[in-house]
LOPAMAR-180874 format. One line per 10 residues: number of its first residue (from 1); for each residue x negated, y, z of N, C-alpha, C. Coordinates in steps of 0.2 Angstrom, whole numbers, plus 5000, padded with zeros to 4 digits. Atoms other than C-alpha are relative to their C-alpha. Example, Ala and Ser with C-alpha at 12.3 -4.5 7.8 and 13.67 -1.06 7.14 Angstrom:
# LOPAMAR-180874
1> 4996/4994/5000/4938/4978/5039/4996/5006/5000 ~ 5004/4994/4999/4932/4995/5036/5004/5005/5003
This chain:
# LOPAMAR-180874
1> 5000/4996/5006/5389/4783/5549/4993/5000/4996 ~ 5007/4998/5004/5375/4785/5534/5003/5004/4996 ~ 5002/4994/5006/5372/4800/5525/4996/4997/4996 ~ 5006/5002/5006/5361/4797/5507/4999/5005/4996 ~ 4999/4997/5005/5358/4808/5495/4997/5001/4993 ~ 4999/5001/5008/5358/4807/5476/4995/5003/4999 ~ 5006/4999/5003/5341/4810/5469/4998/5001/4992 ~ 5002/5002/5005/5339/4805/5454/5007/4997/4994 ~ 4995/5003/5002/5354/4800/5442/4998/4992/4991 ~ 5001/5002/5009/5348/4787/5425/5004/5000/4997
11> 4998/4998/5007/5351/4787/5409/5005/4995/4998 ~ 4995/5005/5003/5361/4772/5407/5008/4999/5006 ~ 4995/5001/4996/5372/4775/5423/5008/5001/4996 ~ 4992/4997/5005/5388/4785/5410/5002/4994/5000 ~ 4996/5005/5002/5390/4768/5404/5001/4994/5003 ~ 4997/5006/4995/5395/4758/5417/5006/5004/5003 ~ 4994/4996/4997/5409/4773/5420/5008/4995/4997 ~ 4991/5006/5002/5423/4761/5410/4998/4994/5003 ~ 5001/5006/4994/5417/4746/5423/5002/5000/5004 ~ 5000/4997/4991/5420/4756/5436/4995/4999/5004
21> 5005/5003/4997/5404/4751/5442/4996/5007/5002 ~ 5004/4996/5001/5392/4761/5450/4992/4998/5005 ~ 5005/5005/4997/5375/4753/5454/4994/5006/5006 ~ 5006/4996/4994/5363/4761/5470/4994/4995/5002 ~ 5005/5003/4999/5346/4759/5472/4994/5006/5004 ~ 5007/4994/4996/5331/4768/5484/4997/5002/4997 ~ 5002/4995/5003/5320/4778/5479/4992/4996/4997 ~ 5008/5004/5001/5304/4764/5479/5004/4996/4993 ~ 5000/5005/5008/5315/4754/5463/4994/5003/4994 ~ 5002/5002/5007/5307/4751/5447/5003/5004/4996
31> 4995/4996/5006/5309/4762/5432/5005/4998/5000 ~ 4994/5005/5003/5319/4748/5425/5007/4999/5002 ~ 4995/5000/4995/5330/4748/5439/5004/5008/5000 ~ 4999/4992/5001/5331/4767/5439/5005/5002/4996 ~ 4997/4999/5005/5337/4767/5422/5007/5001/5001 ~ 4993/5001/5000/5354/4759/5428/5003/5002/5007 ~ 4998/5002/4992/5355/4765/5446/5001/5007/4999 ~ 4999/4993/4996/5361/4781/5457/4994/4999/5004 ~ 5004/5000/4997/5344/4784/5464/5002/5005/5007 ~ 4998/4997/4995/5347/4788/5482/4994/4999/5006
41> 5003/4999/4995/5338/4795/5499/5002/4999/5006 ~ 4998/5001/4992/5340/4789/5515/4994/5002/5005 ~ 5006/4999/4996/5333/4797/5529/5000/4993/5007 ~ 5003/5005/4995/5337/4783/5543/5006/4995/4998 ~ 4997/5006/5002/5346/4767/5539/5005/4995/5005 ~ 4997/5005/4995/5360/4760/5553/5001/4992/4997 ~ 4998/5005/5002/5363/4742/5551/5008/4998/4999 ~ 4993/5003/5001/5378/4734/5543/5006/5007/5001 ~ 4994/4995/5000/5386/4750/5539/5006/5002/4997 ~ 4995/5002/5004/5397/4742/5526/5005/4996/5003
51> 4996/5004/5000/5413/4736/5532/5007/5002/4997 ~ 4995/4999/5005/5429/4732/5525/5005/5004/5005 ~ 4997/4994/4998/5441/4746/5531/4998/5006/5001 ~ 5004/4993/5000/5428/4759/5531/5001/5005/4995 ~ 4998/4994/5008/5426/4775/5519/4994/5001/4997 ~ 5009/5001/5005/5414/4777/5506/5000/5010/4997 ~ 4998/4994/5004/5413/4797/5502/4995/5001/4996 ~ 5005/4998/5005/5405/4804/5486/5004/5006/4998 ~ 4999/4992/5002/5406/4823/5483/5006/5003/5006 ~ 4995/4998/4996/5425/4827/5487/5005/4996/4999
61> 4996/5005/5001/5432/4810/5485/4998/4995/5004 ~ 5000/5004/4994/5436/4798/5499/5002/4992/4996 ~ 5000/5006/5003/5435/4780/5494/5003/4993/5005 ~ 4998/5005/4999/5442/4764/5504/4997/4993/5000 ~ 5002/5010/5000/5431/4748/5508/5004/4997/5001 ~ 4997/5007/4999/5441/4734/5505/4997/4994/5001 ~ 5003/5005/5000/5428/4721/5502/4993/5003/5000 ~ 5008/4997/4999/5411/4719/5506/4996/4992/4999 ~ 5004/5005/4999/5399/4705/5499/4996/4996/5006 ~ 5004/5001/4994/5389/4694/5511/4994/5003/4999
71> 5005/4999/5001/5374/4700/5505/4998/5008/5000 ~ 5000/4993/5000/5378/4719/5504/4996/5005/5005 ~ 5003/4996/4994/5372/4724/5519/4993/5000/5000 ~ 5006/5000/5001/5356/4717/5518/4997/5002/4997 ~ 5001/4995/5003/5353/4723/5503/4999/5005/4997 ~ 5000/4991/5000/5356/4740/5504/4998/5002/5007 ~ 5007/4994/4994/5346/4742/5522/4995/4996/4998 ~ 5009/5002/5002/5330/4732/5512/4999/5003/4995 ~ 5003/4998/5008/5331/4741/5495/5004/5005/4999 ~ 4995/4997/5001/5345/4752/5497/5005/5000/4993
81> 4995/5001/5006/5353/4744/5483/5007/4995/5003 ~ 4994/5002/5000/5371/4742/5480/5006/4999/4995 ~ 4996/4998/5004/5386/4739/5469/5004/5001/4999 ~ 4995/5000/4997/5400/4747/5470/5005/5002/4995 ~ 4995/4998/5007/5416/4745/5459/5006/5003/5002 ~ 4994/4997/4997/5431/4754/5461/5004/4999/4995 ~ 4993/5005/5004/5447/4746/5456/5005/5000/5004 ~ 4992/5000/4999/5465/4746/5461/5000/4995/5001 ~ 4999/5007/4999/5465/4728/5460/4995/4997/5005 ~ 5007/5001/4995/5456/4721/5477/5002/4990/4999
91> 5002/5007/5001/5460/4702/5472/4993/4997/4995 ~ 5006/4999/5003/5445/4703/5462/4995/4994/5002 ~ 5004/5002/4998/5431/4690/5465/4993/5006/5002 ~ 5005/4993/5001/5417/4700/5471/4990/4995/5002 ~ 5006/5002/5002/5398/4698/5469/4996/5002/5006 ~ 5003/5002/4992/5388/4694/5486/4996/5007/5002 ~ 5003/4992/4996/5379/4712/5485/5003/5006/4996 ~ 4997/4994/5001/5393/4723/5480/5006/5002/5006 ~ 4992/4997/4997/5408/4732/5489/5005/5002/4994 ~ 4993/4997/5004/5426/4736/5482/5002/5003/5005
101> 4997/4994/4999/5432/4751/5484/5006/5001/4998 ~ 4995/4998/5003/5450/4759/5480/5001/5009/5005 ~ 4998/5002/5007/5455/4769/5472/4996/4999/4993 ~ 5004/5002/5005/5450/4763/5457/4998/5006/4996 ~ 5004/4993/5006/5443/4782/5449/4993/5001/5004 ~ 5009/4999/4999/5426/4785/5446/5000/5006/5000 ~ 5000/4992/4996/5418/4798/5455/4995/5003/4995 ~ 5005/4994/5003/5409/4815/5448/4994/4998/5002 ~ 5007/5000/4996/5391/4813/5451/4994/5005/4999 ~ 5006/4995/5003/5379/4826/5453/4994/4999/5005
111> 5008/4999/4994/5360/4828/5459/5000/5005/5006 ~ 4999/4996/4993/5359/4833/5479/5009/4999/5003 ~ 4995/5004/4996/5377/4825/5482/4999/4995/5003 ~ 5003/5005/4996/5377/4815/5496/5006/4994/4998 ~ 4997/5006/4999/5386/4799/5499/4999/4997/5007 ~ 4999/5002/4995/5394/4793/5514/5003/4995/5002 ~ 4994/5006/4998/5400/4779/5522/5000/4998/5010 ~ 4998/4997/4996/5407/4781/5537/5006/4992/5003
């Protein structure tokens, strides 16, 4: 299990809510990265905590790994970045440092909620 907790939200995040998208990044990113990310805390980092069948909780909504890029892992225990889209549709190509999740609705986000993947 990792606990994380939402810090920081940027300003360009809203508009990635009709993509379903929702991008995660550590707390060391780069403004520029900030802009479009969920700035998030981790206090200790298990390995390889992304798999497909697991859950992904944000706030009061449970989510469903279906898929988990090759790369995912890595780069979310080296930079804590992530991409995570939530879609109905799990035929999807997916992008080597993101997860698919279902169901496809996007989550409330607020500052000081955690996120959990379990």
């Amino acid at each position: 299990m990792l606990k994380t907790k939402i810090i920081e939200i940027g300003p360009v995040v809203p508009e990635f809510k009709e993509e379903n998208l929702l991008i995660l990044f550590g707390s060391a990113a780069p403004p520029e990265l900030k802009e479009i990310s969920v700035v998030h805390e981790v206090k200790q980092q298990p390995e390889n905590v992304l798999v497909e069948g697991g859950t992904l909780e944000i706030g009061n909504k449970v989510y469903e790994i279906q898929k988990v890029g090759s790369l995912a892992n890595k780069n979310f225990e080296d930079l804590g970045h992530l991409s995570i889209y939530f879609k109905d549709d799990t035929s999807e190509e997916l992008l080597p440092g993101a997860i698919l999740v279902t169901p496809g609705e996007y989550p409330e986000l607020e500052i000081n909620d955690y996120i959990v993947f379990k």
